[in-house]
PDB file of N, CA, C and O in Angstrom:
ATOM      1  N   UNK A   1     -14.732   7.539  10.705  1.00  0.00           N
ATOM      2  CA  UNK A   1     -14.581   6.239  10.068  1.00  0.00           C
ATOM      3  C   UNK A   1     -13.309   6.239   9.210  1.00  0.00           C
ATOM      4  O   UNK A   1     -12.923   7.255   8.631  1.00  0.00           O
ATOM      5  N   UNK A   2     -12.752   5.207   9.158  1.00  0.00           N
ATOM      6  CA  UNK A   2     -11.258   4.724   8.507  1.00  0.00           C
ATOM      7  C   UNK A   2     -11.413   4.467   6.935  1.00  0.00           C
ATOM      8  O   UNK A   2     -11.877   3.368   6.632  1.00  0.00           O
ATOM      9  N   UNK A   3     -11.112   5.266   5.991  1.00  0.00           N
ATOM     10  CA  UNK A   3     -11.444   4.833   4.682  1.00  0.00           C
ATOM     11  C   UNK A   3     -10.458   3.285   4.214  1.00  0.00           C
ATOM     12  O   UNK A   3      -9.529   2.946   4.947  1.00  0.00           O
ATOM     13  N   UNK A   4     -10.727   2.649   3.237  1.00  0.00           N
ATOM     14  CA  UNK A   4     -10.364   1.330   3.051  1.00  0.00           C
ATOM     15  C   UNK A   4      -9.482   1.678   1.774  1.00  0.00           C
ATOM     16  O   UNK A   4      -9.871   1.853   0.619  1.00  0.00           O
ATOM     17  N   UNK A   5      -8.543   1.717   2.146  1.00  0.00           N
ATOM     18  CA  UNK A   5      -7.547   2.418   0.975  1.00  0.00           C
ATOM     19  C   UNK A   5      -6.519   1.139   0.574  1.00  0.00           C
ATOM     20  O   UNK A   5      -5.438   1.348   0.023  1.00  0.00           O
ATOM     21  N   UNK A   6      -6.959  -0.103   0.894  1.00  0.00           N
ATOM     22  CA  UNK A   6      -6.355  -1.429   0.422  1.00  0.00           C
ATOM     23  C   UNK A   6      -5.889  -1.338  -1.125  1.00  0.00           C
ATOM     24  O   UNK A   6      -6.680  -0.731  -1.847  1.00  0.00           O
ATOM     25  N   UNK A   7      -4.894  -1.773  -1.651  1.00  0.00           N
ATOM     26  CA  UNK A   7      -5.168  -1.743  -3.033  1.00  0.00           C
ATOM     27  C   UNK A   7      -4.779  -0.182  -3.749  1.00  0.00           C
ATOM     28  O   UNK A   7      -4.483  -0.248  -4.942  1.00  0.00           O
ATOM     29  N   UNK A   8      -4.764   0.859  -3.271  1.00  0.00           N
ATOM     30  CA  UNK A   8      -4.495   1.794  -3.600  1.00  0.00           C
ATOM     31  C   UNK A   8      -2.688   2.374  -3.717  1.00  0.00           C
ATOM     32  O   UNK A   8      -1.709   1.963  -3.093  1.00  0.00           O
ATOM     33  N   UNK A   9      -2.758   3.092  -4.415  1.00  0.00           N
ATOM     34  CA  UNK A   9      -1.005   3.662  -4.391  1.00  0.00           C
ATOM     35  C   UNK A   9      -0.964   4.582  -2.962  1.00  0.00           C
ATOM     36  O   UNK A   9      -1.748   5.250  -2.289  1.00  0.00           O
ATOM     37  N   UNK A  10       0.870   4.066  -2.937  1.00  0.00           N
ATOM     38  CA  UNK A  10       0.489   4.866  -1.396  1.00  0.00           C
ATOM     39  C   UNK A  10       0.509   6.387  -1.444  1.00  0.00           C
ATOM     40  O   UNK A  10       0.389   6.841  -0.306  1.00  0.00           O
ATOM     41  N   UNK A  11       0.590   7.068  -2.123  1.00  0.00           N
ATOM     42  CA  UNK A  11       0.510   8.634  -1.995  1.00  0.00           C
ATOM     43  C   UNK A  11      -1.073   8.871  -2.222  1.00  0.00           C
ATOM     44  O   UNK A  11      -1.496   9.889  -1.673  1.00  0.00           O
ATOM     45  N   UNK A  12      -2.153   7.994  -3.041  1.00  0.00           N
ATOM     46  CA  UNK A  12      -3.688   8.047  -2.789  1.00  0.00           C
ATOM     47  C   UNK A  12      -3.770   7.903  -1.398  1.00  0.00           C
ATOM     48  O   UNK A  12      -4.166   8.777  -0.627  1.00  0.00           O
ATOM     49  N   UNK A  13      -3.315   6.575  -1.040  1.00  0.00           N
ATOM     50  CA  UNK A  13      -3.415   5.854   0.439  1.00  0.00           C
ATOM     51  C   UNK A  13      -3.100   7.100   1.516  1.00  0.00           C
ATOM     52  O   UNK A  13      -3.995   7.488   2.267  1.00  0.00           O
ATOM     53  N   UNK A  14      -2.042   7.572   1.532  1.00  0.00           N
ATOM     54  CA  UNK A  14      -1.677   8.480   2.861  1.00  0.00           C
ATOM     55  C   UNK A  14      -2.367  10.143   2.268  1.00  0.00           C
ATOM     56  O   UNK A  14      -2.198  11.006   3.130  1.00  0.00           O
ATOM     57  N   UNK A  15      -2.742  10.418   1.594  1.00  0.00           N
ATOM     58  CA  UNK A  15      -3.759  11.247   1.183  1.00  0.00           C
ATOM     59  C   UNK A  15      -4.829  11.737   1.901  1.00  0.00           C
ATOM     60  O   UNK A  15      -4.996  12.754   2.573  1.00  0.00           O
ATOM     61  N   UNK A  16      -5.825  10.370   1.484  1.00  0.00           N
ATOM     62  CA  UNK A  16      -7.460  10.163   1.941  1.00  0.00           C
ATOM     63  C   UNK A  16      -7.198   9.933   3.599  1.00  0.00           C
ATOM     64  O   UNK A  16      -8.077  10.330   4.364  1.00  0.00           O
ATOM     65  N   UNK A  17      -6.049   9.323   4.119  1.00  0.00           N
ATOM     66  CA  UNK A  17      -6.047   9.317   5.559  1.00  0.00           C
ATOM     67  C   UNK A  17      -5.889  10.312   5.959  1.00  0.00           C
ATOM     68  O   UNK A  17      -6.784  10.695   6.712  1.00  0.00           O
ATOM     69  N   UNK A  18      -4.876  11.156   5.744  1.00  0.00           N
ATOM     70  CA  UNK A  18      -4.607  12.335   6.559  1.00  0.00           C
ATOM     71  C   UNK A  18      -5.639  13.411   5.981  1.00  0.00           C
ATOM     72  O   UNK A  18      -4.861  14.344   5.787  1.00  0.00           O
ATOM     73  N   UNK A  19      -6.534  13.742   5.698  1.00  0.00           N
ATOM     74  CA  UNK A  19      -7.559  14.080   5.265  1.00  0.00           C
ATOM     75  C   UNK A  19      -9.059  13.862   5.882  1.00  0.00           C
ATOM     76  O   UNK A  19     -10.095  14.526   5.847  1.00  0.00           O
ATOM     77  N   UNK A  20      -8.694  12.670   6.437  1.00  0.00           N
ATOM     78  CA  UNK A  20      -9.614  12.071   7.278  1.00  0.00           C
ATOM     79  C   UNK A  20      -9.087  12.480   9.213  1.00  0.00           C
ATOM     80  O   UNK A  20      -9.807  12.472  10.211  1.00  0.00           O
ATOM     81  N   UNK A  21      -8.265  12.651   9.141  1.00  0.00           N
ATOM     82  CA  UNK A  21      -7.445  12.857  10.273  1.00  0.00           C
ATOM     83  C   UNK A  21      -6.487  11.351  11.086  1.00  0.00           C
ATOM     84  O   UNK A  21      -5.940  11.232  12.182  1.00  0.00           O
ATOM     85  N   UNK A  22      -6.607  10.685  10.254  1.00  0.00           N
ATOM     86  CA  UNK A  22      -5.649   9.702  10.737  1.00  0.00           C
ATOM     87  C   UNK A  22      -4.300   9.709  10.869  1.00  0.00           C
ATOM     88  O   UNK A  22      -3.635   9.947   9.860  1.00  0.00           O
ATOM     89  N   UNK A  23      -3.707   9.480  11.992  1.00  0.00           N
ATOM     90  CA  UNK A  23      -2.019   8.948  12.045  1.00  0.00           C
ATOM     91  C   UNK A  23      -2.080   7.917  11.496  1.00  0.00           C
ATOM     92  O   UNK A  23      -3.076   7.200  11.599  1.00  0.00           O
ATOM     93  N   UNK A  24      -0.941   7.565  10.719  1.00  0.00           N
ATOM     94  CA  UNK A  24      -0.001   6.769   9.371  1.00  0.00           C
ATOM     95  C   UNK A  24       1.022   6.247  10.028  1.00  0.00           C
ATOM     96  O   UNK A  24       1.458   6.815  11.030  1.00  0.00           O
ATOM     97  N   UNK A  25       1.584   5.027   9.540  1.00  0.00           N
ATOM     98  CA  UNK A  25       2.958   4.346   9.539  1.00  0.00           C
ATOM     99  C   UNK A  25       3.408   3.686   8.188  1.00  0.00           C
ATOM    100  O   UNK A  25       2.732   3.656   7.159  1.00  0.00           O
ATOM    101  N   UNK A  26       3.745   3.546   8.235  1.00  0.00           N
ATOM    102  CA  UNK A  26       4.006   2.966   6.592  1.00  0.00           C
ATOM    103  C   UNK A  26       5.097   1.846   7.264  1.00  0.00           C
ATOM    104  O   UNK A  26       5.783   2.083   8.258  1.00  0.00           O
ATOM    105  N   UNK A  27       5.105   0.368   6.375  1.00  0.00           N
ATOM    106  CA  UNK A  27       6.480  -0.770   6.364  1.00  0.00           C
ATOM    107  C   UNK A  27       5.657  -1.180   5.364  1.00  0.00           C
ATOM    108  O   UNK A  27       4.466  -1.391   5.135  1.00  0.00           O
ATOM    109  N   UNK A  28       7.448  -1.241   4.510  1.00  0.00           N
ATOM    110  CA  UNK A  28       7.963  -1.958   3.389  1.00  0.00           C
ATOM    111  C   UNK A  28       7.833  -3.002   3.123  1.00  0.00           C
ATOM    112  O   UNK A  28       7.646  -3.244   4.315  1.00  0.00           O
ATOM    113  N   UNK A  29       7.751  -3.862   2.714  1.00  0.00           N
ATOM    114  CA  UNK A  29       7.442  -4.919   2.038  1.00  0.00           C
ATOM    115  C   UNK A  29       7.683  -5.955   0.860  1.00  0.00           C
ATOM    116  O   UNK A  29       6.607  -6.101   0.280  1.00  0.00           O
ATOM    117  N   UNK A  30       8.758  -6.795   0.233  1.00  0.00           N
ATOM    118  CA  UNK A  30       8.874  -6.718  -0.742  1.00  0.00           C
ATOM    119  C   UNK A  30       9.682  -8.501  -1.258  1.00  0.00           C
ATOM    120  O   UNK A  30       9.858  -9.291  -0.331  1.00  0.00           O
ATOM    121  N   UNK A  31       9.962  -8.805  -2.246  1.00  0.00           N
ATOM    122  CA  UNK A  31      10.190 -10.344  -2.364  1.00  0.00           C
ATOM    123  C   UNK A  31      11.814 -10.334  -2.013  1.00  0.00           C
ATOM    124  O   UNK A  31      12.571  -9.443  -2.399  1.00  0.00           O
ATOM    125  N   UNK A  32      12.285 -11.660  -1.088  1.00  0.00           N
ATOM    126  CA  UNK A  32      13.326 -11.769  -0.747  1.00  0.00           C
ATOM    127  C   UNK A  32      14.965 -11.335  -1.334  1.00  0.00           C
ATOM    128  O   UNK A  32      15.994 -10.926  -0.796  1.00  0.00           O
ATOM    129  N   UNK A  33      14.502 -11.713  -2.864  1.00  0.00           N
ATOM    130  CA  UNK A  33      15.927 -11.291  -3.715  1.00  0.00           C
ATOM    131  C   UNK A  33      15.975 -10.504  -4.483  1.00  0.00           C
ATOM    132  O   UNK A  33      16.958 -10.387  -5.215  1.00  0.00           O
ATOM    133  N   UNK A  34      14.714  -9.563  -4.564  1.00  0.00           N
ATOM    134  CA  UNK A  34      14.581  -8.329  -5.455  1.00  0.00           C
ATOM    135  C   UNK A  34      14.312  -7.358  -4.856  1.00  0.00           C
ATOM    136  O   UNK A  34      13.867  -7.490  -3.716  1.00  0.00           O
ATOM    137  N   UNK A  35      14.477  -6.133  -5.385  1.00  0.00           N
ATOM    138  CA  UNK A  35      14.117  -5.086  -5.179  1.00  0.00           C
ATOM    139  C   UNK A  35      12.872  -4.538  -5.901  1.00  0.00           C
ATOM    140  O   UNK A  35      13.303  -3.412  -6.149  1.00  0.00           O
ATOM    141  N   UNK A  36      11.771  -4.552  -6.351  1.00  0.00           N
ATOM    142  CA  UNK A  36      11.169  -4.067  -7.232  1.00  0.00           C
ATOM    143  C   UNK A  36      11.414  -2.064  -7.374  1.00  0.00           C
ATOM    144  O   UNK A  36      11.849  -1.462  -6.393  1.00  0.00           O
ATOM    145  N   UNK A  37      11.164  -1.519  -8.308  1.00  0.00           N
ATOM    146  CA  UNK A  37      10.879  -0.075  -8.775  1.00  0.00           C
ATOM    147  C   UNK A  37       9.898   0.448  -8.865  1.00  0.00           C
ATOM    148  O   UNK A  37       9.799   1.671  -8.761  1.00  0.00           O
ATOM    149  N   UNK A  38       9.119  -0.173  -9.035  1.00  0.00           N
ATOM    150  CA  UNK A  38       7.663  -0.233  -9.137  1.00  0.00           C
ATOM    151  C   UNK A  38       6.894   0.866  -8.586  1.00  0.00           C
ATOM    152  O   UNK A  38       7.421   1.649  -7.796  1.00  0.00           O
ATOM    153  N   UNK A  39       5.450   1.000  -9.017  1.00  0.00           N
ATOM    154  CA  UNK A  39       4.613   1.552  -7.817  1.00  0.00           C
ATOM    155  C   UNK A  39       4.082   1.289  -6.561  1.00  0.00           C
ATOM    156  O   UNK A  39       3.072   0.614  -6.363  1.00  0.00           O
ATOM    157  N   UNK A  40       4.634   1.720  -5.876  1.00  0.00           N
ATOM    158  CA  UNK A  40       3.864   1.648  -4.169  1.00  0.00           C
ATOM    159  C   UNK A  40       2.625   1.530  -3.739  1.00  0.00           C
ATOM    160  O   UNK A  40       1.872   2.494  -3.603  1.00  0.00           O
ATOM    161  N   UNK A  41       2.227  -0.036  -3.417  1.00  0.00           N
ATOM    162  CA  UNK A  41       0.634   0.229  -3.483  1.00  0.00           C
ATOM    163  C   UNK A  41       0.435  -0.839  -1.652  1.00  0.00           C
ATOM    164  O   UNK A  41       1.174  -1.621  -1.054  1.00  0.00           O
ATOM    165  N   UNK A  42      -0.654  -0.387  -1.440  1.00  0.00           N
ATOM    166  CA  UNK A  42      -0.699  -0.601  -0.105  1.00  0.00           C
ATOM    167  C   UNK A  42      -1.494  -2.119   0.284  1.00  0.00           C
ATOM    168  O   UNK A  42      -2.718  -2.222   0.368  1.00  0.00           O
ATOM    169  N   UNK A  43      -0.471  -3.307   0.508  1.00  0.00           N
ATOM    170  CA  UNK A  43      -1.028  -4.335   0.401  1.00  0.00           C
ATOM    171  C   UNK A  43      -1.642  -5.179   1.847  1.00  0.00           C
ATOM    172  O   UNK A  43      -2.141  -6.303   1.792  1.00  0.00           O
ATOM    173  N   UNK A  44      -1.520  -4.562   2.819  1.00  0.00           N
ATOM    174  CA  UNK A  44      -1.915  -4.632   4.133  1.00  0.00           C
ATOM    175  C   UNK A  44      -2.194  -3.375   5.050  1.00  0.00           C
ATOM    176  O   UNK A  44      -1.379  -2.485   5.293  1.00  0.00           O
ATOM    177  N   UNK A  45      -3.876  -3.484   5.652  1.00  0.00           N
ATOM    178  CA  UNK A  45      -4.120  -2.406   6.179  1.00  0.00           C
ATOM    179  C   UNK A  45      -4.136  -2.770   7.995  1.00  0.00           C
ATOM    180  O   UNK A  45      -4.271  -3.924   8.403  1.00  0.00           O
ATOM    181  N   UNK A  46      -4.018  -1.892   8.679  1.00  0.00           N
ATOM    182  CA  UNK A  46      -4.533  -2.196   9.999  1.00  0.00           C
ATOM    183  C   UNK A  46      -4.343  -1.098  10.975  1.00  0.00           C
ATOM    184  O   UNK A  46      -3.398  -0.309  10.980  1.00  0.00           O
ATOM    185  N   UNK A  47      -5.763  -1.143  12.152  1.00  0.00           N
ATOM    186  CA  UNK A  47      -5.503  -0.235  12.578  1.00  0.00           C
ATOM    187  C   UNK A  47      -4.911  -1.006  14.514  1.00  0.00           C
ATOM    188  O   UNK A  47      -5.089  -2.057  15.130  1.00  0.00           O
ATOM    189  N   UNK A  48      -4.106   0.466  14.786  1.00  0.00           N
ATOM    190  CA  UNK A  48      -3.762   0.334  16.485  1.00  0.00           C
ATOM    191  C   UNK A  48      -4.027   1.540  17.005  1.00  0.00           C
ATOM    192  O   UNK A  48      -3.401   2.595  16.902  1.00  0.00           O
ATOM    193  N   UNK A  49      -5.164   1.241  17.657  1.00  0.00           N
ATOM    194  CA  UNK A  49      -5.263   2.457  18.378  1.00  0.00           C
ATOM    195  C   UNK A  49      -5.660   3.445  17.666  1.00  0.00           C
ATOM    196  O   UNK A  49      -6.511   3.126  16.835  1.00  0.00           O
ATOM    197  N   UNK A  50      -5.291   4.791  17.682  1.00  0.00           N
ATOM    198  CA  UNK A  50      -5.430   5.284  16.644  1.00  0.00           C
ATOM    199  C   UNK A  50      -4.957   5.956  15.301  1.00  0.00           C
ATOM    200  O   UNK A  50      -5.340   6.955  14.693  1.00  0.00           O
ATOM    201  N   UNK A  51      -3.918   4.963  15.060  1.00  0.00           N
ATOM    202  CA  UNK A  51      -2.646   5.080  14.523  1.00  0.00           C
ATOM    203  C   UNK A  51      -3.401   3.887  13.048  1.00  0.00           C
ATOM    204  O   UNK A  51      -4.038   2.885  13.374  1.00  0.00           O
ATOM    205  N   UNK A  52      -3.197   4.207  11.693  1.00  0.00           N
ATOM    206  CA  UNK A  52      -3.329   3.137  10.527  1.00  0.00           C
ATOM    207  C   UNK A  52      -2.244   2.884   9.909  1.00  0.00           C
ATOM    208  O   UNK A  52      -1.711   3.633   9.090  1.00  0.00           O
ATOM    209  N   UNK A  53      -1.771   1.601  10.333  1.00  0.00           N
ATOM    210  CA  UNK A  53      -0.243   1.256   9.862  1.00  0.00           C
ATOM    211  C   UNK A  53      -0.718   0.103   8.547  1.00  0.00           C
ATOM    212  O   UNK A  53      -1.472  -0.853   8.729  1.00  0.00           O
ATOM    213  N   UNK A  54       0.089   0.566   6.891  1.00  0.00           N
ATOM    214  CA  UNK A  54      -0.210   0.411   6.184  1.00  0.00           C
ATOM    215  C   UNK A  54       1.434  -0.493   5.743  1.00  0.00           C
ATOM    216  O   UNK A  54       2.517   0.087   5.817  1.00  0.00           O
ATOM    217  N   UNK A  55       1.318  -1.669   5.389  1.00  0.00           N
ATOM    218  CA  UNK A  55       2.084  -2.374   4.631  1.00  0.00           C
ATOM    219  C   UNK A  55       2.234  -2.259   3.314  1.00  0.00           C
ATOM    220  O   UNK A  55       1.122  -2.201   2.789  1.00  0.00           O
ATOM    221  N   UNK A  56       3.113  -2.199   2.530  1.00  0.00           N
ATOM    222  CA  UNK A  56       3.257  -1.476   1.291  1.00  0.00           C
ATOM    223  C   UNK A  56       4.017  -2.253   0.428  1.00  0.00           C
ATOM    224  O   UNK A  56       4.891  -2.881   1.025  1.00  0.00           O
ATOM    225  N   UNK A  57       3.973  -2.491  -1.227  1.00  0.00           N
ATOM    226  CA  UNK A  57       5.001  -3.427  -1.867  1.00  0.00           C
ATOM    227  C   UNK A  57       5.197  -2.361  -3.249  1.00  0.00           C
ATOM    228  O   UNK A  57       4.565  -1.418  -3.725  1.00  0.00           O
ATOM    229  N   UNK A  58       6.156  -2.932  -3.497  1.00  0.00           N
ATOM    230  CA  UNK A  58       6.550  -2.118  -5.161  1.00  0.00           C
ATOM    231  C   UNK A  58       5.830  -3.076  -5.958  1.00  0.00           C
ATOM    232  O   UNK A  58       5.918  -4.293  -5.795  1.00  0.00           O
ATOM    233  N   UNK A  59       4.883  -2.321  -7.102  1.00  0.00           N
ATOM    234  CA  UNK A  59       4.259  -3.218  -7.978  1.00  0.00           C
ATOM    235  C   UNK A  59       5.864  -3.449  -8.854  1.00  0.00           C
ATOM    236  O   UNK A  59       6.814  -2.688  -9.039  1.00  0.00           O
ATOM    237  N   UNK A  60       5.504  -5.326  -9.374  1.00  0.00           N
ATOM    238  CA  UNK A  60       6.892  -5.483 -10.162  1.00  0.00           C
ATOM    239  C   UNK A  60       6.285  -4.955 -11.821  1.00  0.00           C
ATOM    240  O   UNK A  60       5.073  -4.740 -11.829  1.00  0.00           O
ATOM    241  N   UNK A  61       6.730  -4.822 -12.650  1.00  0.00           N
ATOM    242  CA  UNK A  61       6.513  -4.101 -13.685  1.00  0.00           C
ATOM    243  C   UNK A  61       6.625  -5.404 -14.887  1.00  0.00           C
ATOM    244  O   UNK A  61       7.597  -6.129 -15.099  1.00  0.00           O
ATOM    245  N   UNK A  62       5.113  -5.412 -15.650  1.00  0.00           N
ATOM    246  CA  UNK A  62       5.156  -6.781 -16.453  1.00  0.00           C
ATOM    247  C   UNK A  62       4.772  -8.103 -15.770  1.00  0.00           C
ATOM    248  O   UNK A  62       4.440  -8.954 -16.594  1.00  0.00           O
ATOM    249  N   UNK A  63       4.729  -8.473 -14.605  1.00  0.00           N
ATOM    250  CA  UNK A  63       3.917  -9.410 -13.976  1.00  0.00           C
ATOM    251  C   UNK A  63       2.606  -9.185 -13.475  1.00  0.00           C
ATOM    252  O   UNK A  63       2.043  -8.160 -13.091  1.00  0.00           O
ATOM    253  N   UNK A  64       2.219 -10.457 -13.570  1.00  0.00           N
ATOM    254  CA  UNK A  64       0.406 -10.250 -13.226  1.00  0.00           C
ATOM    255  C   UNK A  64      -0.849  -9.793 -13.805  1.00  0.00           C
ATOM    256  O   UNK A  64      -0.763  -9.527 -15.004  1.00  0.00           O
ATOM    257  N   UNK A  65      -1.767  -9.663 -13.377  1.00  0.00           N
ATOM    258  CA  UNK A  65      -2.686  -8.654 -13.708  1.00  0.00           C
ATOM    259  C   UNK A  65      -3.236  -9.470 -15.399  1.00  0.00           C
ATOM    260  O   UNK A  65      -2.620 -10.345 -16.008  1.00  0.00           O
ATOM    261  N   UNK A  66      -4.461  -8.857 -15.766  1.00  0.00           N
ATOM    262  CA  UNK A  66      -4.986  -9.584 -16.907  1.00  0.00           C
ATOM    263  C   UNK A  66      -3.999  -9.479 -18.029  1.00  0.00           C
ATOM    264  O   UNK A  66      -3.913 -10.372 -18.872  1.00  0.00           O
ATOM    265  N   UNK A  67      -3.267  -8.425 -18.052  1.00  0.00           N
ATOM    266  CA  UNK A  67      -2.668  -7.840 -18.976  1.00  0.00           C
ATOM    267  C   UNK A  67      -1.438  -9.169 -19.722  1.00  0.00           C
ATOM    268  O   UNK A  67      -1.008  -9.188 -20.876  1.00  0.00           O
ATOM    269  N   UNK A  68      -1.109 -10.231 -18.499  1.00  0.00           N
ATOM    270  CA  UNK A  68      -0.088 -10.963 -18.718  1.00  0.00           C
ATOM    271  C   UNK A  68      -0.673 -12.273 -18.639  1.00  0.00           C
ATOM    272  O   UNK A  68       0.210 -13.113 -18.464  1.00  0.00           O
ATOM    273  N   UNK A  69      -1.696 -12.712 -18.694  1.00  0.00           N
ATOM    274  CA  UNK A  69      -2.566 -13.917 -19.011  1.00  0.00           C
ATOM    275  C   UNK A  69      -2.678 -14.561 -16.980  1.00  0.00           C
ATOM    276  O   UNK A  69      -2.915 -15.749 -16.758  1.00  0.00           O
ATOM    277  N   UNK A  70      -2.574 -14.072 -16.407  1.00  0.00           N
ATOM    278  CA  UNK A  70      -2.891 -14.339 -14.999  1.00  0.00           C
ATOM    279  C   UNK A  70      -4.381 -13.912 -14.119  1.00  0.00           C
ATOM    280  O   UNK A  70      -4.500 -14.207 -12.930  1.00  0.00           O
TER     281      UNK A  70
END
């Protein structure tokens, strides 16, 4: 079974998979005119075959989250 590593940073994310015995892909992801620095967290999962190709974004730093009234 495929653990659900949605939401997670990707070095947790490619961790618990290859651990599990899954092949990985990783693509980038990210807003048109920035670059974020951020942490890498895995915002789209899916599997092919038997390959789990994981979409990934830089968290932006200071947006979102309860912390910033959102």
């Amino acid at each position: 079974m495929i653990p659900d590593v949605l939401g997670y940073r990707l070095d947790d994310a490619l961790s618990l998979l290859q651990k599990q015995g899954c092949r990985t892909s990783v693509i980038m992801t990210g807003p048109p005119r920035r670059n974020p620095d951020g942490l890498k967290r895995v915002v789209k999962m899916q599997t092919q075959g038997d390959q789990v190709i994981l979409t990934v974004a830089c968290e932006e730093k200071g947006k979102g989250g309860i912390h910033h009234g959102i």
